[in-house]
C-alpha positions, 0 to 999 in steps of 0.5 A: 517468488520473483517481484514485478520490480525483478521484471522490471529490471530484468529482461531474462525470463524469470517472473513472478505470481499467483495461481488462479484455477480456471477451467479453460483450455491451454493447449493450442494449436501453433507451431513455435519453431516456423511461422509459416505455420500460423494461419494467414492473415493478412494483418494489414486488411483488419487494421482501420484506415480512412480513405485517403490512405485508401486512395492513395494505395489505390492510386499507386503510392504503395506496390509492396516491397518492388516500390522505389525509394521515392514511391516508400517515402511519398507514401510514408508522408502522406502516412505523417499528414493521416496523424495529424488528424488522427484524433478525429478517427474513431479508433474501435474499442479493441485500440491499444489504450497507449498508442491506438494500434487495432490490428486483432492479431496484435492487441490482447485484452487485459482480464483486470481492468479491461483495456486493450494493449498492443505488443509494439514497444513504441519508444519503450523498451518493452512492449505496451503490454507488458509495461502495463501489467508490470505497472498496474500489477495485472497478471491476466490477460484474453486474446481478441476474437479475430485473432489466429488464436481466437478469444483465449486466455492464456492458462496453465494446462495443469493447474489453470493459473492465468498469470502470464508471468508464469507461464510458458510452453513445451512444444508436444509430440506434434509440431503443431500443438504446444502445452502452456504449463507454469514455470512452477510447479507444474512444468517441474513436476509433470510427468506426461511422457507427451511433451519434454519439461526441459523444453519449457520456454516462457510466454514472455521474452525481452520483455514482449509476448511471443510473436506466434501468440500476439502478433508485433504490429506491422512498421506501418501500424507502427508509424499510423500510431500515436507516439507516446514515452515512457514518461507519459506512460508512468503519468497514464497510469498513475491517471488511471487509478483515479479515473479508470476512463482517462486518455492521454489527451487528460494529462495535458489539462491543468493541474494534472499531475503537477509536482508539489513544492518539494521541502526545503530546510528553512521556512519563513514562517509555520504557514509556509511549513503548512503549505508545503508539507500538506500537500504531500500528506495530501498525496500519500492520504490518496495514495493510501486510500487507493492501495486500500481500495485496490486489495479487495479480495473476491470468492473467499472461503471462510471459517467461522468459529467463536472466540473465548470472548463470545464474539464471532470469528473469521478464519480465511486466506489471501492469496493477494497476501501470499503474493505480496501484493497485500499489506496486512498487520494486527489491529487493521480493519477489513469487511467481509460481504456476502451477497449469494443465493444462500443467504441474505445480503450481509456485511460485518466490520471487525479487525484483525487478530491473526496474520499468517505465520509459519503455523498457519496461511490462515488471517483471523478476523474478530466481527464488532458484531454477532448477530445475523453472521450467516455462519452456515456459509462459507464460500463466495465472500468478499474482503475488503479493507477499512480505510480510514483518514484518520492519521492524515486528518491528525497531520493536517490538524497539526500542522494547522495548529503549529500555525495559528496557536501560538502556544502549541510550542515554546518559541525556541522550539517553533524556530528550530523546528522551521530551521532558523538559527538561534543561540543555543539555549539551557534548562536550569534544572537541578540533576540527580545524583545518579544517572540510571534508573531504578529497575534498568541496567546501568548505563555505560558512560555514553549512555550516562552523558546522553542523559546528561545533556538531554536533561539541559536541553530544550530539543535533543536528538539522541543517534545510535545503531541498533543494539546501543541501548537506546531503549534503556536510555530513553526510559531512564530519561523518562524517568528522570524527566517525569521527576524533575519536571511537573505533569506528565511526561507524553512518550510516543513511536510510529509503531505500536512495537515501539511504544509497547517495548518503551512502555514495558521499560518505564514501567519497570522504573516503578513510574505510573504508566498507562498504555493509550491504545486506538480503540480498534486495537483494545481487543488485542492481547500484549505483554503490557495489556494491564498498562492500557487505559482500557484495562485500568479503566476496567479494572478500576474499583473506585467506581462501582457503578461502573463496574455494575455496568461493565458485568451487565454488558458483558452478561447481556452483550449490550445495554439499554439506551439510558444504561448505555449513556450512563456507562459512556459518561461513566468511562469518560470520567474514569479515563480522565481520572486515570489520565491525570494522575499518571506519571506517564502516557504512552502511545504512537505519534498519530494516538497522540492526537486522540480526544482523549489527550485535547485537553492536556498539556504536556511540557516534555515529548520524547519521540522514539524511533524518529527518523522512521516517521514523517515530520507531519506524523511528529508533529502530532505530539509536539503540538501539545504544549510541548517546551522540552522534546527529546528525539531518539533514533537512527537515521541510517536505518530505513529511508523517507515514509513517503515516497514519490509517485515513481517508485510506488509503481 
């Protein structure tokens, strides 16, 4: 399936899209070929003027195509003195939300967000239309009432997807009639011997709708609108995902879209650093909460059934995930609504257990919760995504704390994170005898001097390309960290792949591992799960009363409230005892912020994966007493995190 960024690029005829039933007619009557077929209108009568340049038609300046030269280029002036009190006109609702063209004929409504856009281009190289629904990633749209066409919404005659990337149409046996019908399947399939397949053309080209559908606004028209670029069409857009009722007179108010203090490679101070890193952690929180916000889903279909554990589970499709517009991984958090006839208002929080795979289209979603699931209903349900700050609350109090603590990191540390000049320095530690580590394969003798000079340094950066061996040697460095130096060794990743992979090589070094897991992911199953504090908790047999609780809740499904304070106080202390005696703790770079961790100190931070972080995002682990970090990872393998605004469009 081709991608909106393919369109973008691409003037030829091949879109992509997602298929929506719907029940209403795609065969019109037009003729294709001649456009003196289509009704007469006179477009020029329907577009609203105000009485200047009605008296001034009135008076002589415009005689049609038999004007003179001179009488054009009056008329044209007094067109330039209308613009100029163009704002005070106004326009119908129906106005293209760009430039302010009205004509019915050419403005066509998008079914998404409700605004109208013209099939002029402007100063653009595609038409007003189509740069929206490219940018917006809408794909449905309804042509205005008084059109020749009337109020119809371009779908496939088949199968009834409504996407306008998608579709085309094949002239049938009578001049005046055309089928739409989708580029796939349906115009590759279709037999009716009524019309020719390989006459398929689509609705789209080069980058505007066919005149026959939406008419091109007249050069008049053209000339009356408001000139907008495509500068300000990217920056109205981007407007309109805060404040779906912004106009392009917004973007000239203060403190609109104004560029943040790119990043440099020297700072002042950690206060410096916290005034130019915050403010983008701040965009991409924004940013994030919209995409989150944009993906809910409507008229789901679900099944339901109840999982080995006893809670309930929901099975059901995305088509926004099979089209690539939703982004989805195990452990995210989704809501389902229900809000029908058949049973009462209910919604219910719960995350996910499954994504689609090659067996299976289907996303599972295990419920917190199983009392009043409305079980006996299954379609008409709403999804929703969870979005959470929480990461980019870390990164800011992070950030914060390099700042104004002054212990949060060693004094080498805090300048050469800011990018100062300083002498190198080394560690007076004694090295083993021997470089790898129990359980793991031996190293090769790069790998060996990359410990080597690791163990001596205060900040190290260890490069390698995929299949080096980075893992083994950053377990072996953990393992010789953790017997070298007192208290516990953190070991962090931005993903949790990452940090499960790293887990399972330490542990097989024979050290004391335990797994930190956000609390939204301890109901999921890995090949470490006995490794996570959790599962050490539940499995500890020191305390015995806590264990008499846990049987209770699992039996009962939930205490009563001095039972339920009880085992809280009771987790609380089995988790710190666990947490300190262990070698090592391991967990991504935003759950090294976890209030579990607040009251540890960790003097050697090793940070796997690296450079497929943000700089804020490390920052999470270093700020916890940190004197020692080794930094492990590619740079050559995938770009920035955060992106700017133009390429999110």
């Amino acid at each position: 399936m081709d991608s909106f960024e393919n369109f973008q690029n691409d003037s030829a005829s091949s879109y992509g899209g997602m298929s929506i039933v719907d029940d209403n007619s795609s065969v019109y009557t037009a003729n294709t070929a001649s456009q003196s077929s289509i009704p007469v209108v006179d477009f020029d009568t329907l577009s609203i003027v105000d009485d200047r340049s009605v008296t001034s038609s009135s008076n002589g300046h415009g005689h049609g195509r038999s004007s003179s030269r001179t009488g054009l280029d009056e008329d044209f002036d007094g067109v330039l003195d209308d613009l100029k009190d163009e704002g005070q006109v106004d326009l119908p609702p129906h106005a293209c939300s760009y430039c302010g063209i009205h004509s019915p004929a050419s403005v066509v409504k998008c079914l998404i967000c409700s605004k109208w856009f013209c099939n002029s281009r402007g100063n653009t190289s595609a038409s007003h239309i189509v740069n929206h629904l490219v940018r917006a990633k809408h794909k449905e749209v309804i042509l205005h009432a008084e059109s020749p066409l009337g109020e119809t919404v371009p779908e496939c005659y088949n199968c009834g997807s409504k996407n306008v990337f998608m579709l085309g149409f094949i002239p049938a046996k009578s001049d005046t009639v055309v089928v739409l019908l989708c580029r796939q399947p349906c115009a590759t399939v279709s037999k009716d011997i009524s019309w020719n397949a390989s006459l398929w053309a689509p609705l789209i080209d080069d980058r505007s709708f066919l005149s026959w559908l939406v008419k091109p606004p007249s050069e008049t028209e053209q000339l009356r609108s408001r000139q907008i670029s495509f500068q300000q069409i990217n920056r109205l857009e981007d407007l309109w995902r805060d404040n779906a009722t912004a106009t392009l007179e917004d973007l000239e108010k203060p403190g609109v879209d104004d560029e943040p203090q790119s990043i440099i490679t020297h700072y002042e101070d950690a206060y410096q650093y916290q005034n130019i890193l915050g403010p983008l952690v701040k965009i991409e929180a924004d940013y994030d909460k919209r995409l989150k916000e944009s993906q809910t889903q409507t008229d789901v279909s679900v099944r339901w059934d109840l999982g080995l554990n006893q809670k309930r589970v929901a099975w059901f499709c995305l088509p926004k995930l099979e089209s690539g517009e939703v982004r989805l991984a195990v452990g995210d958090e989704l809501r389902l609504k229900y809000t029908g006839q058949l049973h009462k208002p209910w919604e219910g929080d719960g995350h996910v257990v499954k994504i689609p795979n090659n067996v299976s289209d289907e996303i599972g979603l295990e419920l917190r919760r199983a009392e009043g699931v409305p079980v006996d209903v299954t379609h008409n349900y709403t999804a929703e995504f969870v979005w959470k700050s929480t990461s980019f609350d870390r990164m800011q109090l992070a950030m914060k704390t390099f700042a104004v603590d002054e212990k949060s990191v060693s004094g080498y540390i805090y300048h050469k994170l800011l990018g100062h000049e300083l002498e190198p320095q080394s560690l007076r530690t004694q090295m083993p005898k021997r470089f790898s580590a129990p359980g793991l394969p031996e190293l090769n003798h790069s790998q060996m001097y990359a410990v080597k000079s690791v163990l001596q340094k205060p900040l190290s950066l260890i490069q390698g390309p995929p299949g080096t061996g980075k893992t083994v040697t950053s377990a072996s460095i953990v393992y010789h960290l953790a017997k070298m130096n007192p208290g516990q060794v953190l070991v962090c990743a931005p993903s949790n792949v990452a940090v499960d992979q790293l887990t399972e090589k330490i542990h097989a070094t024979g050290l004391k591992v335990v797994r930190l897991t956000a609390k939204s992911r301890e109901a999921l199953d890995s090949s470490i799960s006995f490794l996570t504090l959790h599962q050490q908790v539940a499995n500890n047999t020191t305390h015995i009363e806590l264990q008499k609780l846990i049987q209770l809740k699992n039996e009962q499904g939930e205490l009563s409230s001095n039972d339920e304070r009880k085992y809280k106080a009771l987790i609380r202390q089995c988790e710190k005892e666990i947490l300190t005696v262990a070698d090592v703790i391991c967990c991504t770079c935003v759950g090294a912020g976890d209030p579990r961790l607040s009251k540890l100190k960790f003097r050697t931070v090793l940070i796997d994966e690296a450079t497929q972080s943000a700089e804020p995002e490390c920052m999470i682990p270093l700020v916890l007493g940190c004197k020692q970090v080794v930094l492990v990872g590619d740079h050559q393998v995938r770009t920035d995190v955060i992106l700017p605004a133009s390429f999110r469009g």
